[in-house]
N, CA, C and O atoms as CSV, one atom per row, in Angstrom:
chain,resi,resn,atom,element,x,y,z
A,1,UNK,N,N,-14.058,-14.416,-2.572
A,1,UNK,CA,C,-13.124,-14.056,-1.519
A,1,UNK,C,C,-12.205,-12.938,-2.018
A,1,UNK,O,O,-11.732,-12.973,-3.154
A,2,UNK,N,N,-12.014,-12.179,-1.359
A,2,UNK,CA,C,-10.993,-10.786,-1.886
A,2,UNK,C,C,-9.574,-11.533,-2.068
A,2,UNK,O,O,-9.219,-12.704,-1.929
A,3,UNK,N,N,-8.967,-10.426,-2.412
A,3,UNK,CA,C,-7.478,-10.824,-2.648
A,3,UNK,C,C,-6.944,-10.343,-1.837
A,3,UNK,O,O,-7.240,-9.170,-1.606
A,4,UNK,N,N,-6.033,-10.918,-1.114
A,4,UNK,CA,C,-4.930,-10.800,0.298
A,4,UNK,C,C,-3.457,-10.378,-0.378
A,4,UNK,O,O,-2.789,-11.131,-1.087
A,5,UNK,N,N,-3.095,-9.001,-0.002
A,5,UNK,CA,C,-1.977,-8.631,-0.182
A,5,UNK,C,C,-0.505,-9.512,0.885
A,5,UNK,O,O,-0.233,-9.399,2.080
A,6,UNK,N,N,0.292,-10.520,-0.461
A,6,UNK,CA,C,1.189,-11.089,0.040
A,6,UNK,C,C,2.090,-10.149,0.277
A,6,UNK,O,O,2.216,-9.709,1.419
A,7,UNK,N,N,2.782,-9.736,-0.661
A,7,UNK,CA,C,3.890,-8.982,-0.656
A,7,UNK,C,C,3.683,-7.229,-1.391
A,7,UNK,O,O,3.017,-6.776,-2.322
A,8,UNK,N,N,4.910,-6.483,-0.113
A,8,UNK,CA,C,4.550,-5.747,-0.771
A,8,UNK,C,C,5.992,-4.384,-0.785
A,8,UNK,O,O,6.763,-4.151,0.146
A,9,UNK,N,N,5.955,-3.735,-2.080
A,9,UNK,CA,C,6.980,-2.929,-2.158
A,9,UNK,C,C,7.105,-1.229,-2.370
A,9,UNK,O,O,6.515,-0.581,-3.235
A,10,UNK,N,N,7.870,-0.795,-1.522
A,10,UNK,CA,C,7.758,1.080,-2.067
A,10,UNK,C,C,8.428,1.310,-3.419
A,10,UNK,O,O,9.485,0.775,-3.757
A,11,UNK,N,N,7.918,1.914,-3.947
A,11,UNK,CA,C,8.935,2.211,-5.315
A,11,UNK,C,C,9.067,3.871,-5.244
A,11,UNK,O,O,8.737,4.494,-4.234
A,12,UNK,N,N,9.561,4.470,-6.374
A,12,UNK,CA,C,9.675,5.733,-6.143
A,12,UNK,C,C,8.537,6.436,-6.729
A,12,UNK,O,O,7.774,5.848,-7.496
A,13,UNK,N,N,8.323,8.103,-6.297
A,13,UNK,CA,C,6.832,8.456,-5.944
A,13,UNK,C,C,5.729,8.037,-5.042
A,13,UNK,O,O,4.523,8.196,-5.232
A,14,UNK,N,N,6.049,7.734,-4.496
A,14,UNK,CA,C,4.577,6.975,-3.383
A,14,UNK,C,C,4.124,5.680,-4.188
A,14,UNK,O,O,2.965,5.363,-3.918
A,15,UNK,N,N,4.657,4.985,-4.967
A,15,UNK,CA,C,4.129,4.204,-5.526
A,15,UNK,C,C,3.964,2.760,-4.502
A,15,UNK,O,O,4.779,2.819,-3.582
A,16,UNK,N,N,3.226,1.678,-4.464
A,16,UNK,CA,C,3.481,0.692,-4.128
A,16,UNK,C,C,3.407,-0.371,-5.261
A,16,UNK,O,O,2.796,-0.138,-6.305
A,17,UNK,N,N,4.109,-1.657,-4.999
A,17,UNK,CA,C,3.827,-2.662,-5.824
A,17,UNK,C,C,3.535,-3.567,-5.133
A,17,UNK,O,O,4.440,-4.015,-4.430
A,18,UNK,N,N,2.564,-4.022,-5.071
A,18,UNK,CA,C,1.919,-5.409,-4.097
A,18,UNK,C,C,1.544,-6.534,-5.507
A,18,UNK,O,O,1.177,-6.375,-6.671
A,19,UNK,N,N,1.895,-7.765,-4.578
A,19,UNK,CA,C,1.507,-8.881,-5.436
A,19,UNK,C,C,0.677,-9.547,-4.448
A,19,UNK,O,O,1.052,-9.618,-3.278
A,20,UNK,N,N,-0.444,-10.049,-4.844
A,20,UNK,CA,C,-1.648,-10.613,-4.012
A,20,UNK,C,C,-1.459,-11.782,-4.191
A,20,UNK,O,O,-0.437,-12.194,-4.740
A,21,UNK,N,N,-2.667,-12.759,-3.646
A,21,UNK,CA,C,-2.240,-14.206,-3.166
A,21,UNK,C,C,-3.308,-14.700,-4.687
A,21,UNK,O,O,-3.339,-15.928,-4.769
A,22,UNK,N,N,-3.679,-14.382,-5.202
A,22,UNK,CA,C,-4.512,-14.978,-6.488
A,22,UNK,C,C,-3.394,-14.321,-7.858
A,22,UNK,O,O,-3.765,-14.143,-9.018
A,23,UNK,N,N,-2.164,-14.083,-7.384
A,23,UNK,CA,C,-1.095,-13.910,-8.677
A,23,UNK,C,C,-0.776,-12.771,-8.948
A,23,UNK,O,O,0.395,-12.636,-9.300
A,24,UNK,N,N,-1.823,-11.270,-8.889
A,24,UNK,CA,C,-1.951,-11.016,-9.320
A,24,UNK,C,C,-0.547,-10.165,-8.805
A,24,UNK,O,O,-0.117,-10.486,-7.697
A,25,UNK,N,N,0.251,-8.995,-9.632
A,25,UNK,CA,C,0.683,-7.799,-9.202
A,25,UNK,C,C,0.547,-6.639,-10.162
A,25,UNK,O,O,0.846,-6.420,-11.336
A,26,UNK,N,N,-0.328,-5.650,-8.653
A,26,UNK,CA,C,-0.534,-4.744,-9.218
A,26,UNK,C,C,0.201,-3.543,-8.353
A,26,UNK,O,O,0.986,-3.776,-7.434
A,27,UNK,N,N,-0.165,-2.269,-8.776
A,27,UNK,CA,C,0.436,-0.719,-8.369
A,27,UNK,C,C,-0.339,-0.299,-7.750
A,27,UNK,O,O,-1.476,-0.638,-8.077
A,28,UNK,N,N,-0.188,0.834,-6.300
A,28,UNK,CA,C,-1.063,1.398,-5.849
A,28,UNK,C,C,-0.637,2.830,-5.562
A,28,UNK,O,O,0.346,2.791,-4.822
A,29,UNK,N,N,-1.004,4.139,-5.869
A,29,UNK,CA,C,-0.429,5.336,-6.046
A,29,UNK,C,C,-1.108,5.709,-4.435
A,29,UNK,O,O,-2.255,5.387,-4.123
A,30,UNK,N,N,-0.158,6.439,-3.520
A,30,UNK,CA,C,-0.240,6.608,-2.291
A,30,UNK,C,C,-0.800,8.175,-2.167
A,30,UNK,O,O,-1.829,8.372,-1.522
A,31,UNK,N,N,-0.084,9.306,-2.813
A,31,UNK,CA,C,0.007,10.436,-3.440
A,31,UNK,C,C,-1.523,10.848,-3.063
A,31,UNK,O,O,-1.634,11.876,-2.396
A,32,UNK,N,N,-2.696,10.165,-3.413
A,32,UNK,CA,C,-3.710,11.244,-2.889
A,32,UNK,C,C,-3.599,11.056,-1.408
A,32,UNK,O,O,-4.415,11.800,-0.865
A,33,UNK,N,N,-2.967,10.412,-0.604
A,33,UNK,CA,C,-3.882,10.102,0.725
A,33,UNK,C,C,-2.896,10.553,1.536
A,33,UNK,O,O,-2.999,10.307,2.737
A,34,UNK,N,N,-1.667,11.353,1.009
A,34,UNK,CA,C,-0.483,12.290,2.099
A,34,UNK,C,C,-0.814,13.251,2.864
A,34,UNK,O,O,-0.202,13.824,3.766
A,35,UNK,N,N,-2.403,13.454,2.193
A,35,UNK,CA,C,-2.673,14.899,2.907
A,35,UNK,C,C,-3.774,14.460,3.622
A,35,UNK,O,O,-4.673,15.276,3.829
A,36,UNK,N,N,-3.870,13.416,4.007
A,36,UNK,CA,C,-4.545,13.084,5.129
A,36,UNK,C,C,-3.819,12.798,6.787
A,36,UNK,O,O,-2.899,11.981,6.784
A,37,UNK,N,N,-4.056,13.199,7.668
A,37,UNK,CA,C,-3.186,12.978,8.640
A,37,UNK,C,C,-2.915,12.066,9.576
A,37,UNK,O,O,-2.539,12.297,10.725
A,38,UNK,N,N,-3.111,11.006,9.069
A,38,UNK,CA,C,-2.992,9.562,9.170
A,38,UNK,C,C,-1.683,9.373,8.385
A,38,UNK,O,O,-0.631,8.964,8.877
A,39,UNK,N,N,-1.861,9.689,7.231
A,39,UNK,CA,C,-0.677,9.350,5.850
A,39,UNK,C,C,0.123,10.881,6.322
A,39,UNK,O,O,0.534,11.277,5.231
A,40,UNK,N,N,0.425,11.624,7.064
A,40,UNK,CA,C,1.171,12.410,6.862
A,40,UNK,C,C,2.617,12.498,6.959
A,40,UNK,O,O,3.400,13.149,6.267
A,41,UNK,N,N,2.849,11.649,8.039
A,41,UNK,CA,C,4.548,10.852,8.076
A,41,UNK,C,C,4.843,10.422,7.168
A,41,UNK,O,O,6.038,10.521,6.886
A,42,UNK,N,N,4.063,9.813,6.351
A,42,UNK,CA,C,4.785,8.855,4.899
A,42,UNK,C,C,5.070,10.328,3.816
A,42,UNK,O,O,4.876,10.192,2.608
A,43,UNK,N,N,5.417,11.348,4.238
A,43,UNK,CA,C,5.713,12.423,3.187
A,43,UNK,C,C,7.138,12.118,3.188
A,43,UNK,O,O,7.815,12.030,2.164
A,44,UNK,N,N,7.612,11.943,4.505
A,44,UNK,CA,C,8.921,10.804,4.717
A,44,UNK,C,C,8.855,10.017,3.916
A,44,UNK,O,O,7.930,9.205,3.914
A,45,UNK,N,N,10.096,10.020,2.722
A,45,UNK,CA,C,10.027,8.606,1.870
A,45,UNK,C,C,10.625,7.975,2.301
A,45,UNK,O,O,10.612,6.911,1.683
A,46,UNK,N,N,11.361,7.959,3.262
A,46,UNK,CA,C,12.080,6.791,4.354
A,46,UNK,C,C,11.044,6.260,5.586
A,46,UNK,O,O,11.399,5.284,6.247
A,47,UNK,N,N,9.689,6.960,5.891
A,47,UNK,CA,C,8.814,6.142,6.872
A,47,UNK,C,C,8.175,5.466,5.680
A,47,UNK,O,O,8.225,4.238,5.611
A,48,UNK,N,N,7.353,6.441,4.377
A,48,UNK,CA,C,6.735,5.612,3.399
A,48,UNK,C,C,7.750,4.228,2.988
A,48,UNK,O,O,6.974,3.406,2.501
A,49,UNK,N,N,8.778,3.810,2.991
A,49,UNK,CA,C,9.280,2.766,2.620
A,49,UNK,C,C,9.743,1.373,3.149
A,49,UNK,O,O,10.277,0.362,2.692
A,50,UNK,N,N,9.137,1.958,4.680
A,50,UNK,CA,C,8.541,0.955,5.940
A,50,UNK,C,C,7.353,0.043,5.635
A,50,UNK,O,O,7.203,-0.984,6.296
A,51,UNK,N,N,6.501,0.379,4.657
A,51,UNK,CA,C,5.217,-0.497,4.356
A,51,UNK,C,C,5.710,-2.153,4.508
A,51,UNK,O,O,6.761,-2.631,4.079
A,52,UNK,N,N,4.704,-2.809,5.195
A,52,UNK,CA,C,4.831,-4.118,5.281
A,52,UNK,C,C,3.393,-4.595,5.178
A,52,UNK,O,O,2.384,-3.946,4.900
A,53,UNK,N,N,3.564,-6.131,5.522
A,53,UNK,CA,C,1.999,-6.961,4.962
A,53,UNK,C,C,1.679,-6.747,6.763
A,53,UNK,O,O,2.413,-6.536,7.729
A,54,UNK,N,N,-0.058,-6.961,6.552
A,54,UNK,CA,C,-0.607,-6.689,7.798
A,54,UNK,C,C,-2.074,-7.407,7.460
A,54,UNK,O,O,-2.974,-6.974,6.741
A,55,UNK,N,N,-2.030,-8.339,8.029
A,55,UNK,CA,C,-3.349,-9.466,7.908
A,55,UNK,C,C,-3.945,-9.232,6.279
A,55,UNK,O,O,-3.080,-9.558,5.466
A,56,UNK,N,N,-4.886,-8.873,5.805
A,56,UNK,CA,C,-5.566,-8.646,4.806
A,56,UNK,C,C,-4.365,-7.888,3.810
A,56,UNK,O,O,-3.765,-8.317,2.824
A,57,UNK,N,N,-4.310,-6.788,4.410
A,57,UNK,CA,C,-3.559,-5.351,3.663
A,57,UNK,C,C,-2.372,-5.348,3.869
A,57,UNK,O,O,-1.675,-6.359,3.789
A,58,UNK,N,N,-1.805,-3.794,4.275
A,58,UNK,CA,C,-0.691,-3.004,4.492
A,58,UNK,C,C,-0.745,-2.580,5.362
A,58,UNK,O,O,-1.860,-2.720,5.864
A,59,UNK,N,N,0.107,-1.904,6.095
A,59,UNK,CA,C,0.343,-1.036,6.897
A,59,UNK,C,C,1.931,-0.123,7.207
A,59,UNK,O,O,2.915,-0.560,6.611
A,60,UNK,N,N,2.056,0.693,7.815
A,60,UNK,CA,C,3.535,1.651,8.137
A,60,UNK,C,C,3.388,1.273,9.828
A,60,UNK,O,O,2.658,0.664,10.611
A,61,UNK,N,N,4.568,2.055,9.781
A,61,UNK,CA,C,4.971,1.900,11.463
A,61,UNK,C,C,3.963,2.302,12.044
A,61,UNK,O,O,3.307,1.632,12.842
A,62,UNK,N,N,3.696,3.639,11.645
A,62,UNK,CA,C,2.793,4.827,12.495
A,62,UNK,C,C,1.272,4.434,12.828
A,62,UNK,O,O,0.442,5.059,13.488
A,63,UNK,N,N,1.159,3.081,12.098
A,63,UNK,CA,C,0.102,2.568,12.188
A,63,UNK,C,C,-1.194,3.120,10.852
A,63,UNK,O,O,-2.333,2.778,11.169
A,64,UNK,N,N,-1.135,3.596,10.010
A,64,UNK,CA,C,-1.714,3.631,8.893
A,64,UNK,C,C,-1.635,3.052,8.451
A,64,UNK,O,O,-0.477,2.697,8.230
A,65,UNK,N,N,-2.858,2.222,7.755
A,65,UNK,CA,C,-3.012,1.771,6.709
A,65,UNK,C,C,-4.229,1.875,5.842
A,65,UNK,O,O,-5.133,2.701,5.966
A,66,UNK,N,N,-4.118,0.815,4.846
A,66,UNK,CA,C,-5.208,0.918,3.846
A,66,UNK,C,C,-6.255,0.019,3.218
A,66,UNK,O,O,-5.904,-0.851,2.421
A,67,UNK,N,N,-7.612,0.208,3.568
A,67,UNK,CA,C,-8.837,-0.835,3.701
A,67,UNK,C,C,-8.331,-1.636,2.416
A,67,UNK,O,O,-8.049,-1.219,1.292
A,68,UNK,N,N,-8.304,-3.280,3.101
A,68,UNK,CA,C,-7.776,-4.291,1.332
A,68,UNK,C,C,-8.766,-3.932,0.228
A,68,UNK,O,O,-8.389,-3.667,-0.914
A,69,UNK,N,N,-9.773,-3.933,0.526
A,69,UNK,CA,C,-10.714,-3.485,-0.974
A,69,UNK,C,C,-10.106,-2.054,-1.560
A,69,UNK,O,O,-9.752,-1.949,-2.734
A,70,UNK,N,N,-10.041,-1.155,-0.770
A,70,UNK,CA,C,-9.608,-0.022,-1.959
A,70,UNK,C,C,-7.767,-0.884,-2.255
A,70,UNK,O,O,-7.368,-1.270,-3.354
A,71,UNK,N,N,-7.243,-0.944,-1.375
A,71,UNK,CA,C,-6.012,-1.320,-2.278
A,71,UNK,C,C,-6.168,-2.385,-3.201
A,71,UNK,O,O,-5.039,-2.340,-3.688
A,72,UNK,N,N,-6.579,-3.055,-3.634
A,72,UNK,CA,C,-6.885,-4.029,-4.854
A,72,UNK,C,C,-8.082,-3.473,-5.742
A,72,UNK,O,O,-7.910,-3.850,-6.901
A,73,UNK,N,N,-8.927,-2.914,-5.641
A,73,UNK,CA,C,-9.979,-2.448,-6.218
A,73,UNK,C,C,-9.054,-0.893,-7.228
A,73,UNK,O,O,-9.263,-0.627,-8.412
A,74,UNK,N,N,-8.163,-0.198,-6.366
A,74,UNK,CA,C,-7.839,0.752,-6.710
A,74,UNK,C,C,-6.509,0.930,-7.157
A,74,UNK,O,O,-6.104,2.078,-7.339
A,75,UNK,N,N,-5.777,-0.034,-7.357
A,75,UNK,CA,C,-4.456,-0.472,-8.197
A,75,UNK,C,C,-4.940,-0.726,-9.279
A,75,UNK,O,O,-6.096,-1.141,-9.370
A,76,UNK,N,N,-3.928,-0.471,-10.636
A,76,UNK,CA,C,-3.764,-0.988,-11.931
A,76,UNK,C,C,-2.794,-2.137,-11.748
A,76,UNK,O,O,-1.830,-2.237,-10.990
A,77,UNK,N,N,-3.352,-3.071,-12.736
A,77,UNK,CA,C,-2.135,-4.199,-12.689
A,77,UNK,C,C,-0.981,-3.941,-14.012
A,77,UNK,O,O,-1.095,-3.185,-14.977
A,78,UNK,N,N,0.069,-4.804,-13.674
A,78,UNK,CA,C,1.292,-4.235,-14.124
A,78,UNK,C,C,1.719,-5.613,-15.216
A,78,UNK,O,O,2.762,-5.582,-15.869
């Protein structure tokens, strides 16, 4: 079963810190995906710091978010 992002936090740089429901907490660097235009509001580090939990994953206001496998697959843990 994947890991379900419980909680989750903006830090500075686009960083996120999510802690998943199997313990784990790890980091997720946002930074490549600004220049996509989906992620382009979050250049706003005041919309980027809107991130909240959203069934599986994450999500922002604007409605972006990010497939749970790359965010756990593609975080380092901390």
């Amino acid at each position: 079963m994947r890991p379900r992002a419980k909680e989750v936090e903006a830090l500075e740089n686009y960083i996120l810190k999510i802690k998943f429901d199997n313990g784990e907490i790890k980091k997720f660097d946002v930074k490549p995906y600004l220049n996509h235009k989906a992620f382009e509001e979050l250049k706003d580090y005041k919309e980027f710091s809107k991130v909240k939990i959203a069934g599986l994953s994450i999500e922002w206001e604007n409605g972006a978010d990010i497939c749970p496998d790359e965010l756990y697959n593609n975080s380092y843990s901390i």
